[in-house]
C-alpha positions as CSV (number, residue, x, y, z in Angstrom):
1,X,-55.7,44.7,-132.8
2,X,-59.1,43.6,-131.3
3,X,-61.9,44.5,-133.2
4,X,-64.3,47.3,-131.7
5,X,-67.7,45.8,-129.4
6,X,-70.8,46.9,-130.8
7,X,-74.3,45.2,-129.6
8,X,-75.5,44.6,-132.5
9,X,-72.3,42.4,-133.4
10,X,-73.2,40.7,-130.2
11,X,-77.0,39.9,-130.6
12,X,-76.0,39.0,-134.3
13,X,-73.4,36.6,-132.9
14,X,-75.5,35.2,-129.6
15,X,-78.5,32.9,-129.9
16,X,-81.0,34.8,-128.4
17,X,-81.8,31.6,-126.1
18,X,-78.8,32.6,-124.4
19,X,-80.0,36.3,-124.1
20,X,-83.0,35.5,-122.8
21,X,-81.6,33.1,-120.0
22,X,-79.1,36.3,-119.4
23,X,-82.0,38.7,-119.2
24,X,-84.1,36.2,-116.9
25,X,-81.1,35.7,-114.7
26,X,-81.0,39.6,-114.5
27,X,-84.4,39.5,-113.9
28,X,-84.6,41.8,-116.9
29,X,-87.7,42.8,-118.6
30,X,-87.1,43.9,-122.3
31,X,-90.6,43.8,-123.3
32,X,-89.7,41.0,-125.8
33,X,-90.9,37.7,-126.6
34,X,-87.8,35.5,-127.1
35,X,-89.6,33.2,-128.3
36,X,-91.6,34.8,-131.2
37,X,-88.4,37.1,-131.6
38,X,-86.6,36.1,-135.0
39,X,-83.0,34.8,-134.8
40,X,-80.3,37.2,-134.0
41,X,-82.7,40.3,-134.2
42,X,-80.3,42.7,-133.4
43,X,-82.3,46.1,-134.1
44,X,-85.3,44.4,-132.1
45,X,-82.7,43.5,-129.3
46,X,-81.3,47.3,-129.3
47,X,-84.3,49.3,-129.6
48,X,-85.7,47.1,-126.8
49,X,-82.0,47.8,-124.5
50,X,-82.2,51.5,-125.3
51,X,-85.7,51.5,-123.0
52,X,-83.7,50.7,-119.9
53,X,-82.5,53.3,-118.2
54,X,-78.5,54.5,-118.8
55,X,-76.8,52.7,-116.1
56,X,-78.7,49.6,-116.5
57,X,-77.5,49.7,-120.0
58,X,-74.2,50.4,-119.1
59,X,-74.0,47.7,-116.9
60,X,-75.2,44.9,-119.5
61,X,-72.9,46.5,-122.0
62,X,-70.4,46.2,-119.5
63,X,-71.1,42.4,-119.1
64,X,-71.3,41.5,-122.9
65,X,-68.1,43.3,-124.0
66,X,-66.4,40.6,-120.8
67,X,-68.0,37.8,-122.9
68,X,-67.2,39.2,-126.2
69,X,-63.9,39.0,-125.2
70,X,-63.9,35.8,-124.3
71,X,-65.9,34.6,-127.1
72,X,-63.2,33.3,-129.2
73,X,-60.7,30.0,-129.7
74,X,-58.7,31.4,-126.9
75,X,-61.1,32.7,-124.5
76,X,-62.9,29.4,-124.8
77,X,-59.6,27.7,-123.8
78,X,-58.8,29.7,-120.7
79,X,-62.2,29.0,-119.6
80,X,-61.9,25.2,-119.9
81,X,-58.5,25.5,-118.7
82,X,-59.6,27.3,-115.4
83,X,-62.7,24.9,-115.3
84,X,-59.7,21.4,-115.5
85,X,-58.1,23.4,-112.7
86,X,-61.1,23.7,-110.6
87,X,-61.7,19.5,-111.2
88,X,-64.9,20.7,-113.1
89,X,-65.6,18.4,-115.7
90,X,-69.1,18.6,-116.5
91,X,-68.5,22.0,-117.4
92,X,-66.2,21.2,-119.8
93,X,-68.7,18.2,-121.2
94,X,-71.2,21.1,-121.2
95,X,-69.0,23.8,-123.0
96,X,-68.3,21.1,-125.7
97,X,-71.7,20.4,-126.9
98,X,-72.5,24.2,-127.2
99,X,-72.0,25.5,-131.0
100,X,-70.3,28.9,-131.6
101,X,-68.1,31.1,-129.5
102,X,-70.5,33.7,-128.4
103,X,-73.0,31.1,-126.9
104,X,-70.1,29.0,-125.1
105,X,-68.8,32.2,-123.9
106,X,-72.4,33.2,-122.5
């Protein structure tokens, strides 16, 4: 049975470079310095979320439960798999050097 997607699970479990690079990407504003922010601040990451308005939440939720998913040993596989299809080998260099499942999976 796979376990239940909570936010704060996820900010807990994804370097908050990688949030901030999603955010940017979004072109996001969260009000929050990543850089000053400590590790994994997940009650400084929620509180900051809960400002956007419903659907934008639901939308980013939306996103990160897809990468949750695939933020395991076998998500990480299909997605070097698919990348060994596609010929893509610098992504699967790239995926390598990336510690934990959450950030590869971002």
């Amino acid at each position: 049975m796979a376990a239940q997607y909570s936010n704060r699970h996820f900010f807990r479990k994804t370097p908050n470079h990688y949030l901030a690079q999603f955010f940017a990407a979004k072109a996001i504003q969260l009000g929050l310095d990543f850089n000053s922010l400590k590790e994994n601040d997940a009650e400084a990451l929620q509180t900051a979320l809960n400002k956007l308005p419903a659907k934008q939440i639901t939308d980013i939720e939306a996103e990160f439960q897809g990468v949750n998913a695939l933020a395991c040993e076998g998500g990480i596989m299909a997605l070097v798999d698919e990348a060994g299809f596609h010929g893509d080998d610098a992504f699967v260099e790239e995926i390598a050097a990336i510690e934990g499942f959450h950030a590869k999976a971002m």
